[in-house]
C-alpha positions as CSV (number, residue, x, y, z in Angstrom):
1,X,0.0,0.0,0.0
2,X,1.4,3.1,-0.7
3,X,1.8,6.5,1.9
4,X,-1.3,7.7,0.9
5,X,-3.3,4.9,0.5
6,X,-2.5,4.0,4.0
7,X,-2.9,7.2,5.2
8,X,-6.7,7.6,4.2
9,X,-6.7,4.1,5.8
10,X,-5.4,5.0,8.8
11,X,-8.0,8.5,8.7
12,X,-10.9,6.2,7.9
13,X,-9.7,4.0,10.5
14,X,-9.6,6.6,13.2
15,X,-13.1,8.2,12.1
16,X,-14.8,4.9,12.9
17,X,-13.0,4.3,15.7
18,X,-14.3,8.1,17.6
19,X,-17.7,6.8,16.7
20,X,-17.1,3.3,18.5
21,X,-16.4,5.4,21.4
22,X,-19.3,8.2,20.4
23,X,-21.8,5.1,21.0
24,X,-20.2,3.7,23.8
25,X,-20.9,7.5,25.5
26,X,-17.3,8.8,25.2
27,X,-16.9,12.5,23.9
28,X,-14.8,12.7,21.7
29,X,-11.8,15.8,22.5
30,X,-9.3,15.4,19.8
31,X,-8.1,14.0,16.9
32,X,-4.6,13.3,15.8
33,X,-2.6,15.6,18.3
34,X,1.1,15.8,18.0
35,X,3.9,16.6,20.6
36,X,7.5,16.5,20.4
37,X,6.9,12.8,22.3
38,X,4.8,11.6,20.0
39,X,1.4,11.3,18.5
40,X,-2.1,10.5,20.4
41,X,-5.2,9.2,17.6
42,X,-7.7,9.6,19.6
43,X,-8.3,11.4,22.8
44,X,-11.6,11.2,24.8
45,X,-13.5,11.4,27.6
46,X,-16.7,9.2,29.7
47,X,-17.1,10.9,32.8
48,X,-14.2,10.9,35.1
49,X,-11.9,8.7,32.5
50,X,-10.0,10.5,29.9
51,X,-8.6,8.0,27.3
52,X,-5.7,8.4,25.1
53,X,-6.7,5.9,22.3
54,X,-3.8,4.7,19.5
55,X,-5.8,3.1,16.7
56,X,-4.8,0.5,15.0
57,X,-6.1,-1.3,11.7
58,X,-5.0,-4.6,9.9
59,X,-5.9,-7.4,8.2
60,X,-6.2,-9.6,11.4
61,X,-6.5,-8.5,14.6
62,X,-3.6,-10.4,15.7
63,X,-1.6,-8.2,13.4
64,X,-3.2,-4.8,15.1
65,X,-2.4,-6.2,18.8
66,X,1.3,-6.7,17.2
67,X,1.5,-3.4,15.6
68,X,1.0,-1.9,18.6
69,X,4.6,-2.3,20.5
70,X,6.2,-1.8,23.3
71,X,7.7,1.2,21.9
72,X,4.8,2.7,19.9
73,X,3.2,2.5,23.4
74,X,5.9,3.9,25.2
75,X,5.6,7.0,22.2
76,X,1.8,7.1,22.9
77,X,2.2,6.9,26.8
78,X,4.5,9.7,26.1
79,X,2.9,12.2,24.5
80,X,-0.1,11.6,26.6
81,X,1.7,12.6,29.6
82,X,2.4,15.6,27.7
83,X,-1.1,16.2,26.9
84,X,-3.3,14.9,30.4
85,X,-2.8,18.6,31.6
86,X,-4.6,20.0,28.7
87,X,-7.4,17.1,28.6
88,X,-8.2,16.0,32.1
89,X,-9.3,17.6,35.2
90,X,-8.3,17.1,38.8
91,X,-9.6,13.9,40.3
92,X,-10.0,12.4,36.5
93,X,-8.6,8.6,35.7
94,X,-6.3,8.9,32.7
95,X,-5.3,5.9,30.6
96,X,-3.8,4.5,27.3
97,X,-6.5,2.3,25.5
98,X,-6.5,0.9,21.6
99,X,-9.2,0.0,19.6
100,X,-8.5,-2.4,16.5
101,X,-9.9,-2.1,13.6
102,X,-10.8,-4.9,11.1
103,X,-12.3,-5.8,7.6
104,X,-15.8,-7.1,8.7
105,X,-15.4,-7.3,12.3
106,X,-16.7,-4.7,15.1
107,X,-13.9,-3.0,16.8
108,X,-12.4,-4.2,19.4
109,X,-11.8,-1.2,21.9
110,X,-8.9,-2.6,24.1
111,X,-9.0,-0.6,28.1
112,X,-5.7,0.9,29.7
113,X,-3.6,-1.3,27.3
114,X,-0.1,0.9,29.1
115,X,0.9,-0.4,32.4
116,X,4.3,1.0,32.7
């Protein structure tokens, strides 16, 4: 595939993926926000919780869990840190969650997939 194929991919990708999250009664406050650190996809909120989300889609969902690194999550983890003061509030839970995305299957939105 080449760099722009994949990056409408990974755009499409991301769009279903904030409305996964839209029906499961997250709001949704960013898209694609860069730091020096790194990148975050997604970045949203349910209540207390404010979820950095890395999105990832493949052919198999075996190949989206292996995308997703230790190091790309230490990038995401990261960047979040540099972002939590601009997203959450004091007393809010922050974590690092993924969703996978593949052909003709739900998404699969993985919970606090970072644990140091």
């Amino acid at each position: 595939m080449n760099r722009q194929a994949a990056e409408r991919s990974g755009r499409r990708a991301e769009t279903l993926a904030a409305w996964w999250l839209r029906l499961k009664g997250y709001a949704i406050l960013a898209r694609r926000v860069r730091t020096p650190l790194g990148e975050v996809d997604l970045v949203a909120r349910r209540g207390n919780v404010v979820a950095f989300v890395e999105v990832k889609a493949r052919a198999t969902e075996a190949e989206a869990a292996i995308s997703l690194d230790r190091n790309r999550l230490r990038r995401v983890a990261a960047a979040a840190g540099a972002l939590a003061h601009r997203y959450a509030r004091e007393g809010d839970d922050i974590r690092l969650d993924a969703i996978y995305m593949v052909p003709g299957k739900w998404p699969r939105h993985v919970e606090n997939v970072w644990h140091g």
